[in-house]
C-alpha positions as CSV (number, residue, x, y, z in Angstrom):
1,X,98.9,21.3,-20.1
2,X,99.5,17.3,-20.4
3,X,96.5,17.0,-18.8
4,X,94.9,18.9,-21.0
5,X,96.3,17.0,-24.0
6,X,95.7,13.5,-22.8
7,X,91.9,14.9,-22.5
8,X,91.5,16.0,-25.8
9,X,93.4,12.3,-26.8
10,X,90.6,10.5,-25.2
11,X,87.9,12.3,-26.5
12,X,89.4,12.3,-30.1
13,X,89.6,8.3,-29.5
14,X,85.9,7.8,-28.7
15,X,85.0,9.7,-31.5
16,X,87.4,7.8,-33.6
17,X,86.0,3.8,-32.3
18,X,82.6,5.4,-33.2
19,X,83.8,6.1,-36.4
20,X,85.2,2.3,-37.1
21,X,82.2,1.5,-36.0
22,X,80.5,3.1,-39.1
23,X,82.9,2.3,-41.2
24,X,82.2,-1.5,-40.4
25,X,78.6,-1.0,-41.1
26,X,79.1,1.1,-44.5
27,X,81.9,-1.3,-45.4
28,X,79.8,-4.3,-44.8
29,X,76.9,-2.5,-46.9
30,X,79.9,-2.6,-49.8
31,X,80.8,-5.9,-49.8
32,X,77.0,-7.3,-50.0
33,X,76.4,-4.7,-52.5
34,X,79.7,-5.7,-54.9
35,X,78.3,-9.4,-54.5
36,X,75.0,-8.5,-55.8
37,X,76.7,-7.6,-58.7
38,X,79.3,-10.7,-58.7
39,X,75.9,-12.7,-58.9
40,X,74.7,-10.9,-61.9
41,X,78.0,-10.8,-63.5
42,X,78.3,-14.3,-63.2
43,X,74.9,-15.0,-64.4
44,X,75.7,-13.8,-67.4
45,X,79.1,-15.6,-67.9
46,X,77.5,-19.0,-66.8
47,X,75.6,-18.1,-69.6
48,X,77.5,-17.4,-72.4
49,X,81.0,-18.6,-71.5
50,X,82.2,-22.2,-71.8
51,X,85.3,-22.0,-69.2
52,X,85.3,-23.9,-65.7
53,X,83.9,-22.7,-63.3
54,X,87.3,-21.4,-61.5
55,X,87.6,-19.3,-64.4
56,X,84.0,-18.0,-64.3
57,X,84.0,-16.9,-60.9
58,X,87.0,-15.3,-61.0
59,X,86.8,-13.1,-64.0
60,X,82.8,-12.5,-62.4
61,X,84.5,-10.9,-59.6
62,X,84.4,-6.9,-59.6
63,X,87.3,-5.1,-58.1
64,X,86.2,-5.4,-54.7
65,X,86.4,-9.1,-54.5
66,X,89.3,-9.7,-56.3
67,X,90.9,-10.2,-52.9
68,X,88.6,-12.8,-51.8
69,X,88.6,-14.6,-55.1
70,X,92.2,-16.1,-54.9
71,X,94.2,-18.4,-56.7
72,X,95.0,-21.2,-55.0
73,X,92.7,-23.2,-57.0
74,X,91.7,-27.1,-55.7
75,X,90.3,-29.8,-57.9
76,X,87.1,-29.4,-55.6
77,X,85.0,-26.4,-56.1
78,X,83.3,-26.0,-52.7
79,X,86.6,-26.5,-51.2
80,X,87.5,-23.6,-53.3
81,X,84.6,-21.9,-52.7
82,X,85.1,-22.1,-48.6
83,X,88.5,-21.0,-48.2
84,X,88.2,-17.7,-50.8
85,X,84.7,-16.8,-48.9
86,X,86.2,-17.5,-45.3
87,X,89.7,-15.4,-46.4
88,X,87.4,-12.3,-47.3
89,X,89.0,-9.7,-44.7
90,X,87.5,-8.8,-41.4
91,X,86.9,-5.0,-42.4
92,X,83.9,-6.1,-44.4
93,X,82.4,-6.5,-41.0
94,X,80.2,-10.2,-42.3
95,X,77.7,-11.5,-40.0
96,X,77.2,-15.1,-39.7
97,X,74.0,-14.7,-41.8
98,X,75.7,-13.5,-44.7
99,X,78.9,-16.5,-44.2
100,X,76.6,-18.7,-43.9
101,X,74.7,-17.2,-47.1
102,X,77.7,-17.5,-49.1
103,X,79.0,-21.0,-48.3
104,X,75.1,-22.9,-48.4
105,X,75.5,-20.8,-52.2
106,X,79.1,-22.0,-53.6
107,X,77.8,-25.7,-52.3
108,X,75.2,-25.9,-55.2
109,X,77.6,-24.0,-57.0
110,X,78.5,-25.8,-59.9
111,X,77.3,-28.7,-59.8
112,X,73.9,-28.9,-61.8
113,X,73.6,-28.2,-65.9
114,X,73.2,-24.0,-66.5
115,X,69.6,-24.2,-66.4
116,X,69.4,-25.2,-62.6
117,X,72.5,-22.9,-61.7
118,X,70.7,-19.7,-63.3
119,X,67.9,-20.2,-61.1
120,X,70.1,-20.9,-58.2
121,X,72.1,-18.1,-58.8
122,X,68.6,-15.7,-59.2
123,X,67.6,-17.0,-56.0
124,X,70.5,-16.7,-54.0
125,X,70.2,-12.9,-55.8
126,X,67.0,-12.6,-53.4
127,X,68.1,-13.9,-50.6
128,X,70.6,-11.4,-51.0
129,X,68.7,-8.5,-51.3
130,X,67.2,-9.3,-47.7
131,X,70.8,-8.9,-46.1
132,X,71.5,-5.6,-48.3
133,X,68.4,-4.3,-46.9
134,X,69.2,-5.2,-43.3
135,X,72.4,-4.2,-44.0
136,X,71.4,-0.4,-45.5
137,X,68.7,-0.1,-42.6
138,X,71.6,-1.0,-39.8
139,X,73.9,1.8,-41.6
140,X,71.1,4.6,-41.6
141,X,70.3,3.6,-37.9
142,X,73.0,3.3,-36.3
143,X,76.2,5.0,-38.2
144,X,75.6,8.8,-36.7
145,X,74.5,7.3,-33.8
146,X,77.7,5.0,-33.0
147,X,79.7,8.1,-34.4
148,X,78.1,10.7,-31.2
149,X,77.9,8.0,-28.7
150,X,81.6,7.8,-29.4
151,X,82.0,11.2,-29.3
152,X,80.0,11.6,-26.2
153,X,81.7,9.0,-24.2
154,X,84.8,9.9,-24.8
155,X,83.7,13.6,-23.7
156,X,82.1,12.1,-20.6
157,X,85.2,10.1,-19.8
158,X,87.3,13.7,-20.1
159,X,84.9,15.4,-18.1
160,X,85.0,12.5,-14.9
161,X,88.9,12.6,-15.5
162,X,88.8,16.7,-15.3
């Protein structure tokens, strides 16, 4: 009967990494996603809001990145910048690509009159969209598929242990 159990554990725990698995890649989809929208929120409050620009980023975050957006606040933006974007938690799954996408973004960040940051924010918008798409193709490709490989190697694994 422990036997028995202990199978059913192991192939309940495949199942369950190729869940994570998924989740990462949907989670990861998120994060780029509530960005997208950080970038056009904060388009428009570079626009029409006179504050620093500590103060525009962080009431341009959505609810999703108010964790990332912290307060410690420096008297060096990029410094800033680097430490909120390199906090964001693991569960968002980032590739190098999209860190690296981030920090080469809050480097000009700030630092040229609105005219040059509105274009620098509309094309760090499309450069983006390139990562969201990568990202949403990687979810539909591979998020059943991690999900029964999971499944099926933790049924394989029960049946060599049987």
């Amino acid at each position: 009967m422990v036997k028995y159990l202990g199978l059913i554990l192991i192939v309940i725990t495949g199942f369950g990494a190729g869940f994570y698995y998924s989740l990462r890649l949907k989670n990861r989809f998120e994060f780029l996603s509530a960005f997208k929208d950080f970038l056009s929120t904060l388009e428009t409050n570079m626009r029409y809001n006179c504050s620093d620009i500590f103060t525009i980023v962080k009431n341009s975050s959505p609810d999703m990145l108010r964790n990332v957006f912290i307060n410690d606040e420096s008297s060096d933006f990029q410094r800033y910048w680097k430490s909120c974007i390199s906090s964001a938690p693991k569960r968002y799954a980032l590739k190098k690509e999209d860190y690296n996408l981030f920090y080469e973004f809050g480097r000009i960040l700030g630092t040229t009159d609105i005219d040059g940051q509105l274009n620098h924010i509309k094309l760090y918008r499309e450069l983006l969209n390139n990562n969201i798409d990568n990202s949403l193709k990687e979810l539909k490709q591979k998020s059943k598929l991690s999900k029964l490989l999971g499944l099926f190697a933790g049924l394989s694994l029960a049946l060599i242990l049987l």
